[in-house]
Every structure is written in structure tokens, then in C-alpha cells.
C-alpha positions, -999 to 999 in steps of 0.1 A, spaced: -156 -47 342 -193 -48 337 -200 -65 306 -221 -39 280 -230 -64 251 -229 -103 241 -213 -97 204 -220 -125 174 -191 -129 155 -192 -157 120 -156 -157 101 -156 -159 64 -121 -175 59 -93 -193 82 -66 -191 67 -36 -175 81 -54 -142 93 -88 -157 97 -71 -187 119 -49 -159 139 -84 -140 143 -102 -168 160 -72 -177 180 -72 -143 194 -114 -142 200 -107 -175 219 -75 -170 239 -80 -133 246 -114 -135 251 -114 -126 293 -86 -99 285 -107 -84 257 -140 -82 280 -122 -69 307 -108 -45 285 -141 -33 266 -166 -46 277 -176 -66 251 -184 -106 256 -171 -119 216 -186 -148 206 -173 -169 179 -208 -183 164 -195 -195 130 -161 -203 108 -178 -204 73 -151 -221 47 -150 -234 12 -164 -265 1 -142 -293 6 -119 -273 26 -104 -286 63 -85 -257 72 -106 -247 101 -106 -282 118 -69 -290 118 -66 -253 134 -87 -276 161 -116 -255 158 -148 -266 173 -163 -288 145 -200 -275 155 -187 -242 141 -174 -249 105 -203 -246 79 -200 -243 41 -234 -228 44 -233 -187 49 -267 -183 40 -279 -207 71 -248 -185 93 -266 -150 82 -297 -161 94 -289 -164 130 -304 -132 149 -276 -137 174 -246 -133 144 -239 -95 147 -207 -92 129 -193 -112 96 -156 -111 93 -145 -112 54 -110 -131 52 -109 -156 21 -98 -124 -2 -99 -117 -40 -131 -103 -54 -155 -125 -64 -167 -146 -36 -159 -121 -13 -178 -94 -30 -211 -115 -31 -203 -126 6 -200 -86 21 -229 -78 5 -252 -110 16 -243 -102 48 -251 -62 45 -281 -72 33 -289 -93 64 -280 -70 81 -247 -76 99 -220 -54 101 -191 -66 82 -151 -63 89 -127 -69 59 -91 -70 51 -98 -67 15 -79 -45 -1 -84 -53 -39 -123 -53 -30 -125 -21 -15 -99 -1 -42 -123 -22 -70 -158 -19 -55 -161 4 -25 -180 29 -39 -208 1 -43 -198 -16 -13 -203 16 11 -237 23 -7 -249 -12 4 -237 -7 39 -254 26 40 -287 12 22 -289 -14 55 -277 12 80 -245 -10 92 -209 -1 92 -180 -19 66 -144 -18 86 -112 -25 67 -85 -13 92 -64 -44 86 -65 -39 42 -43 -7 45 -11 -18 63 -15 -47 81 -14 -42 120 -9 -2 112 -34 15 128 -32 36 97 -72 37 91 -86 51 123 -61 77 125 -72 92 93 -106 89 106 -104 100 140 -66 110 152 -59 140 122 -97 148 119 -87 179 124 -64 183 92 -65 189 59 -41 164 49 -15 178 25 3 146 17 5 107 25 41 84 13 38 51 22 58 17 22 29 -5 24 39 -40 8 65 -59 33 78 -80 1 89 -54 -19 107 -39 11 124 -68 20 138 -75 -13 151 -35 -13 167 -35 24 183 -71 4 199 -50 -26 206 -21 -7 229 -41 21 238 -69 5 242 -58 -27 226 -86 -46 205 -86 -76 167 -83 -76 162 -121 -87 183 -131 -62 170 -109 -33 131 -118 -43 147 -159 -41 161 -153 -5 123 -139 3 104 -167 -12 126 -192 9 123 -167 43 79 -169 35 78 -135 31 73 -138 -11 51 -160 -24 55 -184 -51 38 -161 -74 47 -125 -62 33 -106 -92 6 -88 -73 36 -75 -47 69 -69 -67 42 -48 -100 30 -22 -70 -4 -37 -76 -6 -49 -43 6 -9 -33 -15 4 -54 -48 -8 -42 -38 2 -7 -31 37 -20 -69 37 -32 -80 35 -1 -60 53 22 -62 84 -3 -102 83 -2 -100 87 36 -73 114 33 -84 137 10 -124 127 10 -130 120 -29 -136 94 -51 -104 75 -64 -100 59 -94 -82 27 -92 -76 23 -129 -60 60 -133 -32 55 -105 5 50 -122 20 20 -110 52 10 -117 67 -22 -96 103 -32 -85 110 -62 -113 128 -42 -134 150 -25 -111 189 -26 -116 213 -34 -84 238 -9 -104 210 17 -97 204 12 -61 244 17 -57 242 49 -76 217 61 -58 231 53 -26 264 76 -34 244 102 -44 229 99 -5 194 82 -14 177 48 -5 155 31 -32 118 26 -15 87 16 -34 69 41 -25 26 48 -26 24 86 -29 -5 111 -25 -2 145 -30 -29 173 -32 -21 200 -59 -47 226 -58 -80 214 -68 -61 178 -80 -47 147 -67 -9 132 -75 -16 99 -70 16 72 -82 32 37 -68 63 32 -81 104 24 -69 117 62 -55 148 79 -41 141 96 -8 172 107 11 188 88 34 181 110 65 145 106 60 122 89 83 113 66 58 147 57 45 155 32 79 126 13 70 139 -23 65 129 -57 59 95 -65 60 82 -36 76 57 -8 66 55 27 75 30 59 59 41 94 63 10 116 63 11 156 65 -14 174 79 -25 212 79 -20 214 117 0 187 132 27 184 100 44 157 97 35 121 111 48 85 107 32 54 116 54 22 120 46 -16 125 45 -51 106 22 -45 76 17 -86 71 9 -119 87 -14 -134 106 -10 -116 142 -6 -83 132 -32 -85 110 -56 -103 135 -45 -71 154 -62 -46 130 -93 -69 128 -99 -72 162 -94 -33 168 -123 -30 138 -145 -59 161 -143 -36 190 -148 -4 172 -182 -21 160 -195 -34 189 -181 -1 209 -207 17 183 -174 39 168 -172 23 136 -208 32 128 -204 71 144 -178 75 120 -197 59 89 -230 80 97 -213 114 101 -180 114 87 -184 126 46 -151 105 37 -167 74 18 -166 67 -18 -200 63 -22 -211 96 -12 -182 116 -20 -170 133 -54 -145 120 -81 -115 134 -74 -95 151 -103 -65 127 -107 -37 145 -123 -22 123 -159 9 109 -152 27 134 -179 14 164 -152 32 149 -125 64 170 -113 92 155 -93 131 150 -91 144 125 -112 173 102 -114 181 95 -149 211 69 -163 228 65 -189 249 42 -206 269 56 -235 300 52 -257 332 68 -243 332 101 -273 338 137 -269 307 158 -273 278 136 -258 278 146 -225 269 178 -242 244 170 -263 229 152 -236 228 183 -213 210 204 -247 183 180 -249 174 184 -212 174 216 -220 153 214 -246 126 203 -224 136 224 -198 146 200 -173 177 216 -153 203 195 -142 209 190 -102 239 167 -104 257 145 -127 283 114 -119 301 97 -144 315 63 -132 351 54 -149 347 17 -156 384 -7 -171 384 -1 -206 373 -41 -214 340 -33 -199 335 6 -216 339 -13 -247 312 -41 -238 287 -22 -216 297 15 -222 304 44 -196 270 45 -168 264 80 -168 235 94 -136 221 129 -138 197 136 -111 175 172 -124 158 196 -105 118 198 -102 104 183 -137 75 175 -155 72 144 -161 59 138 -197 90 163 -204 114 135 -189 100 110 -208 100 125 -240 137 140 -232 146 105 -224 131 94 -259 151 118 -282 184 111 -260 179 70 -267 180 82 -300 212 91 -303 231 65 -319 261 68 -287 237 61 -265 237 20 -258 206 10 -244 174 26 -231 176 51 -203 166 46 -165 140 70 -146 136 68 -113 118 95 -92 137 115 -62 107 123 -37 120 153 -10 104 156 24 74 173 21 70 209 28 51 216 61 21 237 62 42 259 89 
């Protein structure tokens, strides 16, 4: 193939992505011409100071530079490469670059749910385009679908399972039976948790993602600060088996829902049922249901972590630059947070769902039904109920687990139901809520 462009790439970062990115660039590089056209080359590996990650990848040593303001200087550097994270550094970095103007590609997920509103604006103040395919869901080419593949749809909905970690440590309790400290232990020893998994096992990590596939979705403004988030560190083995008779699978889920003129936005552990799509997603895996107003339902499906698959999503963001996609879609799409409106997040109390509450109380007559009047109360109508018959040493001990699951709910009704049932002096220890999530309705 004729070669259409010499393309300037300088990479911020090499760690495990930024080392897989220029191992790709390198070894792929006759492949990737051939394939697009494009002639990539790798100008610059710009690390931190005292760092010697780049060289024992056995990186050129006339490449690695501590210097980015010398790197954005060079007229033949057309594209910087974010991949040293968090949102500090990084921030200052993608907008020195913008400002030199260089398009920049990013995997930063915190950065962009945090500070894309102002990080678009500076991209569109220098006329460049800022790519993030590989922040959403790792080699998932989640990003330029919504951009390009449903364009045509009013997207109605998005569920996704968009942190590997957690999902390991699920498809661990759900199989296996074993308890969440010790299924987080077995992932920590497998590399696929690290040391400190805070950001993964709160939905943090979920969360951000969430921000910004549901910008692109539903074209508004989300704020990070306002989405729910509850993680998977509290979550009971004894609930994942009750759930799993009742014919669910525990995900943590990232859910977006449109509701008239508002957005349902939550991350937090769910029961979907075990015949749907997302229910066989195991291990470290991710997968994002979206719905949209004329293709219904989709699901995408791939490794949402680790070098390689995330080099993937990078790459596919390098060639959409130097192709001249990525900047079509910035110039003419109305999807990004700096030029679109807030959108009306519902409060968490507004949010309406299935739940899965248990119980644990004392084995007497009468509070099953008093139980059942306080749901009413609140008008929360009961789906199903299971009471599990434990030996009478452990009633006495631990007391009788008792699962309802309801119909349709509001939530802040659940919550304050739960309240006054806690209260009742046969009741042994506070309640559990955990949301049911049904397939989505199609738009036909």
C-alpha cells in the first residue's frame, strides 16, 4: 500500500500499556502501514525522573527523555500518548501538549470523568482531537461504536461490567463458593488485583468509566460526583448463594438509564438473571450492554485490562488520528462535555428497581408479618420470599436468613422500609439490599 503520511508519535508513560504500546509501534510497524497507510514513528518515550523502565524494556536509549517540553517542541511529533495515569501530572501533560499543538491519545479514565469538560475545551481551543478508546473497557471497542457504529440511535440504556477485578472475584464466589476476602486473595496472587485494590473492589474504578461512556451515549454533561457508587467489599458469600437459587448471578454492574428528560446513573453489586447475556460473563472479562432506539439490544465482549488489549485500543485511537476520523468526529459530533448540557441526574432516593432484601431474624410467630406491613407501608410489593431452615444451634446464634425480592420500587422507599424493619427488636442485625436489574425493554 501506498504510504499516505509519516506519523510522529512521543509516549508519556511505559509502563505496562505504554511498554505494550511501543512494542506494538515497533513490531507491527510493516503490518500497520500496509494496513493503513500510515508510516508510525516512535519519536520519543518521555518518563519520570529517575525512572529506568523504558530502557530495560530495551528501548532505544536516544528515545527516553525526562524532558516533555523539549519532546513537544519537535514539528515532526504529531501525536502524544498519555499512559503514566492519575490526575495530576497527567492533566498538566494533555494540556501542554494540546497547547503545542499535538493531538493527544489517553487511557485516562479518572482524568477524563474528573476534568473532561476542561480537557475537550483545550482540545477544541487548539483545533486537535483527545482519544480515550482504551479508558472505557480496555481492548473494547466500546468508544467508537457509540461514536460512529449506533450513531444512528437514541440510546435508551447502557449496563456494563467494566472492572476485570471485581468480576474475577464474583465468578470466584459464585463457583467456588468462597468468601470475598478470600476470592480478592486468590486475585492478588493471579495479578489481576493489586496490592491496594480500593479504587477496583469500591466501583470507583466503574464509576469513572460510567462517566464517560454515558456522556457519549446520551450527549450531556455528567457529573462524576452525583453517580451512586457502591463496591463489592461488603458483599456476603451467603447472598450470592441466595441469589443464585432464586435464578440470579451477582455482577457489579455500571448502569445508565434515560428516564424522560433524566439520567439513572448507579455502579453498584446487582442481580441480573441468569439467562442474561451478561450473566456468562466470567473472570476477568468485561462486557457493556447498550440499547438503542433502532438496533435494540447490543453487547460488546473482550479483555477490559492489561497491557495488549489495552495497547489494542490505543493503537486503534493512533490510527483513527492519523486516518483524520478522530478529528471528523470531534469537529461535528455534539457529544463532548465541554459543549454539551448538564444532564439532570436523577438522586439516588428517585431511583426505581427490583430489590433483593435479607433478613436475619429471631425464629417468633408474627414477624414475618409485620415485616410484610412495613413494606407495605411504603408500598413496596413483595415478588418472592424464601426462608432458609437452619439446625436449631445456629437459629439461636445467627437467627433464621430470611430473602424477599419486591416488585418495581423506589428506592429511598426501600431504604427507609429497611430502616423501620431494623428496628424491630427480632430483627438481628442490619438488613441487605441489593438491586435486581431485568433486561431492558426494547424500543420494538
Amino acid at each position: 500500500m501506498e504510504v499516505k503520511k509519516s506519523l510522529g508519535l512521543a509516549v508519556i508513560g511505559c509502563g505496562t500499556v505504554g511498554g505494550a504500546v511501543i512494542s506494538q509501534v515497533l513490531n507491527q510497524k510493516a503490518y500497520l502501514t500496509e494496513r493503513t497507510g500510515l508510516n508510525l514513528q516512535l519519536l520519543a518515550v518521555v518518563q519520570r525522573s529517575g525512572s529506568t523502565t523504558a530502557a530495560r524494556k530495551g528501548i532505544d536509549p536516544k528515545l527516553i527523555t525526562e524532558n516533555l517540553d523539549e519532546v513537544l517542541q519537535n514539528p515532526a511529533v504529531d501525536i502524544v500518548v498519555e499512559l503514566i495515569g492519575g490526575t495530576t501530572t497527567a492533566r498538566d501533560s494533555i494540556l501542554k501538549s494540546l497547547a503545542a499543538g499535538k493531538h493527544v491519545v489517553t487511557a485516562n479514565k479518572a482524568l477524563l470523568a474528573q476534568h473532561g469538560a476542561e480537557l475537550f475545551a483545550a482540545a477544541r481551543k487548539a483545533g486537535k482531537a483527545l482519544s480515550f478508546e482504551a479508558s472505557c473497557a480496555g481492548g473494547i471497542p466500546i468508544v467508537q461504536t457509540l461514536l460512529s457504529g449506533l450513531a444512528a440511535n437514541r440510546i435508551e440504556a447502557l449496563y456494563g461490567i467494566v472492572n476485570g477485578t471485581c468480576n474475577y472475584i464474583l465468578t470466584e464466589m459464585i463457583r467456588k463458593g468462597t468468601s470475598y476476602a478470600e476470592a480478592l486473595a486468590e486475585a492478588q496472587a493471579a495479578g489481576l488485583a493489586e496490592a491496594d485494590p480500593t479504587l477496583d473492589v469500591s466501583g470507583g474504578d466503574s464509576a469513572h468509566k460510567l462517566a464517560i461512556l454515558s456522556a457519549l451515549a446520551f450527549g450531556k454533561k455528567i457529573k462524576f460526583d452525583d453517580i451512586p457508587v457502591q463496591g463489592i467489599n461488603n458483599l456476603e458469600v451467603m447472598d450470592v448463594n441466595f441469589g443464585r437459587e432464586l435464578g440470579f448471578v451477582i455482577k457489579l454492574l455500571a448502569v445508565a438509564q434515560r428516564k424522560e428528560n433524566t439520567l439513572s446513573l448507579r455502579v453498584r453489586p446487582a442481580f441480573i438473571w441468569e439467562d442474561h447475556p451478561l450473566a456468562w460473563i466470567s473472570g476477568p472479562f468485561n462486557a457493556v450492554s447498550v440499547y438503542g432506539s433502532a438496533v435494540g439490544h447490543t453487547m460488546y465482549y473482550g479483555r477490559g485490562a492489561g497491557g495488549s488489549p489495552t495497547a489494542s485500543a490505543v493503537l486503534a485511537d493512533i490510527i483513527a488520528t492519523g486516518l483524520g476520523c478522530s478529528q471528523a468526529w470531534f469537529d461535528n459530533l455534539s457529544l463532548w462535555p465541554d459543549v454539551t448540557e448538564p444532564a439532570v441526574q436523577l438522586p439516588v432516593e428517585e431511583i426505581e428497581s427490583r430489590y433483593y432484601l435479607r433478613l436475619m431474624l429471631e425464629d417468633k410467630p408474627g414477624i414475618l408479618g409485620r415485616v410484610a406491613e412495613i413494606l407495605g407501608e411504603y408500598n413496596i410489593s413483595i415478588s418472592s420470599a424464601l426462608q432458609k431452615e437452619l439446625p436449631p444451634d445456629r437459629v439461636d446464634k445467627e437467627g433464621v436468613p430470611f430473602v424477599i425480592t419486591t416488585h418495581l420500587a423506589r428506592e429511598g422507599n426501600v431504604t427507609q422500609a429497611m430502616k423501620k424493619i431494623e428496628s424491630l427488636p427480632a430483627v438481628l442485625e442490619p438488613g441487605v439490599i441489593i438491586n435486581i436489574i431485568d433486561e431492558h425493554a426494547e424500543a420494538f
